[in-house]
RONU-977895 format. One line per field, with one value per residue (C-alpha): x, y, z; residue in three letters. Coordinates in pm, 1 decimal. Example, Ala and Ser with C-alpha at 12.3 -4.5 7.8 and 13.67 -1.06 7.14 Angstrom:
<pts>
xx c(1230.0:1367.0)
yy c(-450.0:-106.0)
zz c(780.0:714.0)
code c(ALA:SER)
</pts>
This chain:
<pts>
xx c(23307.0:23347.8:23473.8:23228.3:23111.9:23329.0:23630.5:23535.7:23472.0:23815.5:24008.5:23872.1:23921.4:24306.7:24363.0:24123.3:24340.5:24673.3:24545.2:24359.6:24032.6:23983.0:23953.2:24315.8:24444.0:24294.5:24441.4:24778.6:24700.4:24527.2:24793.2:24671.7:24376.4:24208.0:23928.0:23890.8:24222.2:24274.2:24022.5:24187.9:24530.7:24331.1:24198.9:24478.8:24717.5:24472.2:24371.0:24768.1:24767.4:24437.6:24571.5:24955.5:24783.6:24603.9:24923.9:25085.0:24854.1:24880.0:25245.2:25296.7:25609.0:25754.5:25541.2:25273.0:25583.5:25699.4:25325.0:25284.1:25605.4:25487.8:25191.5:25358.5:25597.5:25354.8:25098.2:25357.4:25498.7:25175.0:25118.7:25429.7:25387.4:25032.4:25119.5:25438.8:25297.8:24961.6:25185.9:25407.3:25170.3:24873.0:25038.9:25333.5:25282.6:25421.9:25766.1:26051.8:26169.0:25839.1:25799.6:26144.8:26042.4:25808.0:26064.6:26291.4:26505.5:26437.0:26518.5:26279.3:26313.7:26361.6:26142.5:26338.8:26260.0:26330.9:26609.9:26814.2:26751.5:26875.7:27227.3:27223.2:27215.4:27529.6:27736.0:27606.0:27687.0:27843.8:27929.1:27711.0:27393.1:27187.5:27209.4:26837.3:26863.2:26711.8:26685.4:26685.6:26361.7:26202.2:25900.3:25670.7:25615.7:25272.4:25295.3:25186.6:25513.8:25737.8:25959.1:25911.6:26313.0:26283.1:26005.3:26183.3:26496.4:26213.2:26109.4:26440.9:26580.3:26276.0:26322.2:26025.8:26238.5:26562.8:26812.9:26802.1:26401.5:26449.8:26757.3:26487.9:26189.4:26352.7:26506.2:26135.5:25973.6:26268.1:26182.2:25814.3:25898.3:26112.7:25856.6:25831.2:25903.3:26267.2:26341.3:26212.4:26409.1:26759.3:26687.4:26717.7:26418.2:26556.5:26635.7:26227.3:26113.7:26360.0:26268.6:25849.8:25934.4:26083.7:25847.0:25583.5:25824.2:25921.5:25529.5:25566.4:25886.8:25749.5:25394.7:25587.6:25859.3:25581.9:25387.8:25658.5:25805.3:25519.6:25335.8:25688.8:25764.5:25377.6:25470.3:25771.6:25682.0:25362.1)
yy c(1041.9:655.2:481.3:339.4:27.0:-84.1:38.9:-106.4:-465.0:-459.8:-363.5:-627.4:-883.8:-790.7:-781.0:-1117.6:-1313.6:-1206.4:-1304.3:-1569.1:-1490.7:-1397.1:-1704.2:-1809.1:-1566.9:-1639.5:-1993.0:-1857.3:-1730.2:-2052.9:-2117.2:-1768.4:-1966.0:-1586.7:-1600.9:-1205.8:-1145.7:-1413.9:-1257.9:-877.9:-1057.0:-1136.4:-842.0:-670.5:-933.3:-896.1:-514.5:-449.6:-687.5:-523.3:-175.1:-303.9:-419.9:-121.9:63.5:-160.1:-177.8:188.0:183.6:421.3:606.2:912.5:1021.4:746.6:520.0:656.4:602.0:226.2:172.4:394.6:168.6:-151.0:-71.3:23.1:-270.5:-515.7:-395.1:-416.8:-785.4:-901.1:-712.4:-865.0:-1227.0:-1226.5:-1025.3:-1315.4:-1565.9:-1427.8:-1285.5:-1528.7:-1874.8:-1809.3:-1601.5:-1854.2:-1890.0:-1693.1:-1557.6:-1400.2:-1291.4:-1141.5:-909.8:-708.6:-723.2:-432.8:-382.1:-121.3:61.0:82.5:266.5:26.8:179.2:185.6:343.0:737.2:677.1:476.5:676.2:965.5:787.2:662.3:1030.7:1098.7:788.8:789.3:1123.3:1158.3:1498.8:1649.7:1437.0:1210.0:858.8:645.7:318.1:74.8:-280.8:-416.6:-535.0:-648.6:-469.7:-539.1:-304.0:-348.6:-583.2:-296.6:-107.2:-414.0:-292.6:-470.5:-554.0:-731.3:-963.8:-1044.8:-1149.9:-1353.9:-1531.5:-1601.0:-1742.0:-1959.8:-2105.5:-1959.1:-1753.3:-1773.5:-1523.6:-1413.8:-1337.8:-1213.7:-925.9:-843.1:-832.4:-560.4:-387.5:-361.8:-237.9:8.6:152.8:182.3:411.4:612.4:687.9:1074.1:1326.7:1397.2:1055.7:924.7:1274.5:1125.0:776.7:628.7:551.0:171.3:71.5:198.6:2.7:-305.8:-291.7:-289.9:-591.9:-822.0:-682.7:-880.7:-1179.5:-1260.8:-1296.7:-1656.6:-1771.1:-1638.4:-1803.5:-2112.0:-2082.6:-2034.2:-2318.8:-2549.8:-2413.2:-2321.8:-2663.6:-2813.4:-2511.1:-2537.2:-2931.0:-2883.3:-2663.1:-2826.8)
zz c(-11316.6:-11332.1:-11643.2:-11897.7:-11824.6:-12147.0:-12007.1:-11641.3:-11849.1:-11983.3:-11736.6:-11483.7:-11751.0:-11785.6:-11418.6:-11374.6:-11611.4:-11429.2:-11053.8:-10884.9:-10706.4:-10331.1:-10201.1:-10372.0:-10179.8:-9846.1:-9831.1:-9893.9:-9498.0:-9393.9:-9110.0:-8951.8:-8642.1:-8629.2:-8908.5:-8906.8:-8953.5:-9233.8:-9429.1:-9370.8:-9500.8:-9792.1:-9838.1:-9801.9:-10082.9:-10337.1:-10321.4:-10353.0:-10639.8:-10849.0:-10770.7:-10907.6:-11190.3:-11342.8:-11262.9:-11469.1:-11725.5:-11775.0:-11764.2:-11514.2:-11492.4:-11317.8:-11043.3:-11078.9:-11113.8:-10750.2:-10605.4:-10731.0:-10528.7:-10263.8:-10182.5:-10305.4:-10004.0:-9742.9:-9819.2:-9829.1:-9516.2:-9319.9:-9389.7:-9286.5:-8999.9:-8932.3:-8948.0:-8733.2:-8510.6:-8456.2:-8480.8:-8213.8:-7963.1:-8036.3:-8150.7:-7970.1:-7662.9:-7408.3:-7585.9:-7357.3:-7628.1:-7763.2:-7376.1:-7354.9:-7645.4:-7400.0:-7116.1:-6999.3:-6765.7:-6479.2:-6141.4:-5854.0:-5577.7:-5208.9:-4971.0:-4623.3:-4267.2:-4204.9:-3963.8:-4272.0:-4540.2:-4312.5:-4266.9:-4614.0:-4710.0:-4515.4:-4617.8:-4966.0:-5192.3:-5500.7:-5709.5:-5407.2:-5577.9:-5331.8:-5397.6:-5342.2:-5315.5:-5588.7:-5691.0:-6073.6:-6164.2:-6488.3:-6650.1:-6955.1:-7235.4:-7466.0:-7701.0:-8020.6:-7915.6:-7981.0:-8317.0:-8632.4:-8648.7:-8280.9:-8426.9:-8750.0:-8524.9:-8316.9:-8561.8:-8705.8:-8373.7:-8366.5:-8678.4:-8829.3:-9120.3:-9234.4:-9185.1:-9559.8:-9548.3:-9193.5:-9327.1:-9646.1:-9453.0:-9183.3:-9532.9:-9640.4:-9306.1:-9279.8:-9603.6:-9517.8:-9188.4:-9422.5:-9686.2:-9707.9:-9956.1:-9909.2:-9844.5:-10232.6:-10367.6:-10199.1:-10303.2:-10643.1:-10844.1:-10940.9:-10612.3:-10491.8:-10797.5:-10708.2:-10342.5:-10438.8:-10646.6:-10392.3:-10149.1:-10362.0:-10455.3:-10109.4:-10014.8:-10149.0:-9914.2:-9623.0:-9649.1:-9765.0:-9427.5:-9237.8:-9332.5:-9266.8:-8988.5:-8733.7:-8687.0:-8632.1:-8376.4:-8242.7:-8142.2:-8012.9:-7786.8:-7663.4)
code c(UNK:UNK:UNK:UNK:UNK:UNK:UNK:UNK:UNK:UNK:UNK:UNK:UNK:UNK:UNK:UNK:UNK:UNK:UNK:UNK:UNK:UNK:UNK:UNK:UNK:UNK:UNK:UNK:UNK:UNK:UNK:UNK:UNK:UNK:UNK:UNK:UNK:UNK:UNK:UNK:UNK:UNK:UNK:UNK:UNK:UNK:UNK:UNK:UNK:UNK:UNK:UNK:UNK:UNK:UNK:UNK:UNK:UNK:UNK:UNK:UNK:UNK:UNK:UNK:UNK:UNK:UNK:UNK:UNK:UNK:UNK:UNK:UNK:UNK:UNK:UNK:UNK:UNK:UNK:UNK:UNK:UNK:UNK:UNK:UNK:UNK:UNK:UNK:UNK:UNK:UNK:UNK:UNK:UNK:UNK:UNK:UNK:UNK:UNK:UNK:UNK:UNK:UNK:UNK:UNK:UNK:UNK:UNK:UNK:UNK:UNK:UNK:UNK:UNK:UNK:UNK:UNK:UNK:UNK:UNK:UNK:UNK:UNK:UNK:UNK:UNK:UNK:UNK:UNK:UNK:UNK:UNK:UNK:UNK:UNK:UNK:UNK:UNK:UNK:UNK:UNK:UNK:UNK:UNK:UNK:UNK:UNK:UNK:UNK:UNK:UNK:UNK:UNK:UNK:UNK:UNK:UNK:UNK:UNK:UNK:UNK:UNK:UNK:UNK:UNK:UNK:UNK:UNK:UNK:UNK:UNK:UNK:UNK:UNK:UNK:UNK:UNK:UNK:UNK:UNK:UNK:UNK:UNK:UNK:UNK:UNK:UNK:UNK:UNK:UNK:UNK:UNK:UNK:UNK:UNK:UNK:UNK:UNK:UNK:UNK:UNK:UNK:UNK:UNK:UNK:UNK:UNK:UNK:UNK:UNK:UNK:UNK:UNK:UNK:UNK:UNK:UNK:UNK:UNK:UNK:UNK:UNK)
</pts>
């Protein structure tokens, strides 16, 4: 059953005077070039910041406490994610070392005549095991299996973040994989509500290290 339409009226009216509008919070994202996604970032900032609110509002503690953080942590998380990850793979995706994030190292087998790999057999044996011949070559991985900590460093080493943001933002993202039940029973409550905190607070450095790192980067590299 939905609220009265009182109770709807004053609750939007307490969260509206706390946050700016949509659009406020699009232009915070106005360096991201995809449209879509810059819209999904707002979408995204703002729904974490209405929900934080009427969790506030009702100060919620205990178990709602532990679910504000919950999805504090996971939101916060997933934008950070999102823009590195464009900026990387769609502003960036010439840079070596954005390409070196999707390069491994690996064996492949050298195909050689019968005749050789009989004699190879014979001159090559160790512990009783044959040994095939190979050469070191380098593969690519996809790009949406590259680990949040390897973009962080990335972006770091580009000059994108410091290395402050970079350590807090991998902190963050760590704690989002580890979000489960018997994680949150081992951890203490203050350090979940400090760590949902600066996951919000640290939304304003990195959109402002962004801003006026990425068209010096951009130019540089052009």
């Amino acid at each position: 059953m939905a609220f009265t339409d009182e109770t709807i009226t004053a609750i939007k009216s307490y969260i509206d005077a706390h946050l700016g509008g949509w659009d406020w919070h699009k232009k915070r994202f106005d360096f991201i070039s995809d449209e879509t996604l810059q819209s999904r970032l707002a979408d995204e900032f703002i729904s974490t910041r209405y929900i934080y609110k009427i969790l506030e509002g009702m100060n919620a503690d205990e178990w709602l406490l532990r679910a504000q953080i919950r999805l504090q942590v996971l939101a916060y998380a997933s934008i950070y994610e999102a823009v590195l990850h464009h900026i990387l793979f769609t502003e960036m995706s010439s840079n070596k070392h954005v390409q070196a994030l999707t390069e491994f190292e690996t064996k492949k087998e050298i195909s050689i005549p019968q005749n050789q790999i009989i004699t190879l057999a014979k001159a090559l044996k160790h512990d009783e095991k044959d040994i095939i011949p190979t050469y070191k070559s380098i593969a690519k991985t996809d790009i949406t299996k590259v680990r949040f900590d390897k973009k962080a460093e990335c972006a770091e080493r580009l000059g994108l973040i410091d290395a402050k943001l970079k350590d807090e933002l991998i902190e963050l993202y760590e704690a989002r994989n580890a979000i489960h039940i018997h994680a949150e029973i081992k951890k203490n409550l203050d350090y979940q509500l400090d760590l949902s905190k600066r996951a919000y607070m640290r939304m304003e450095p990195f959109v402002m290290q962004i801003k006026e790192n990425l068209p010096k980067i951009l130019a540089n590299q052009n």
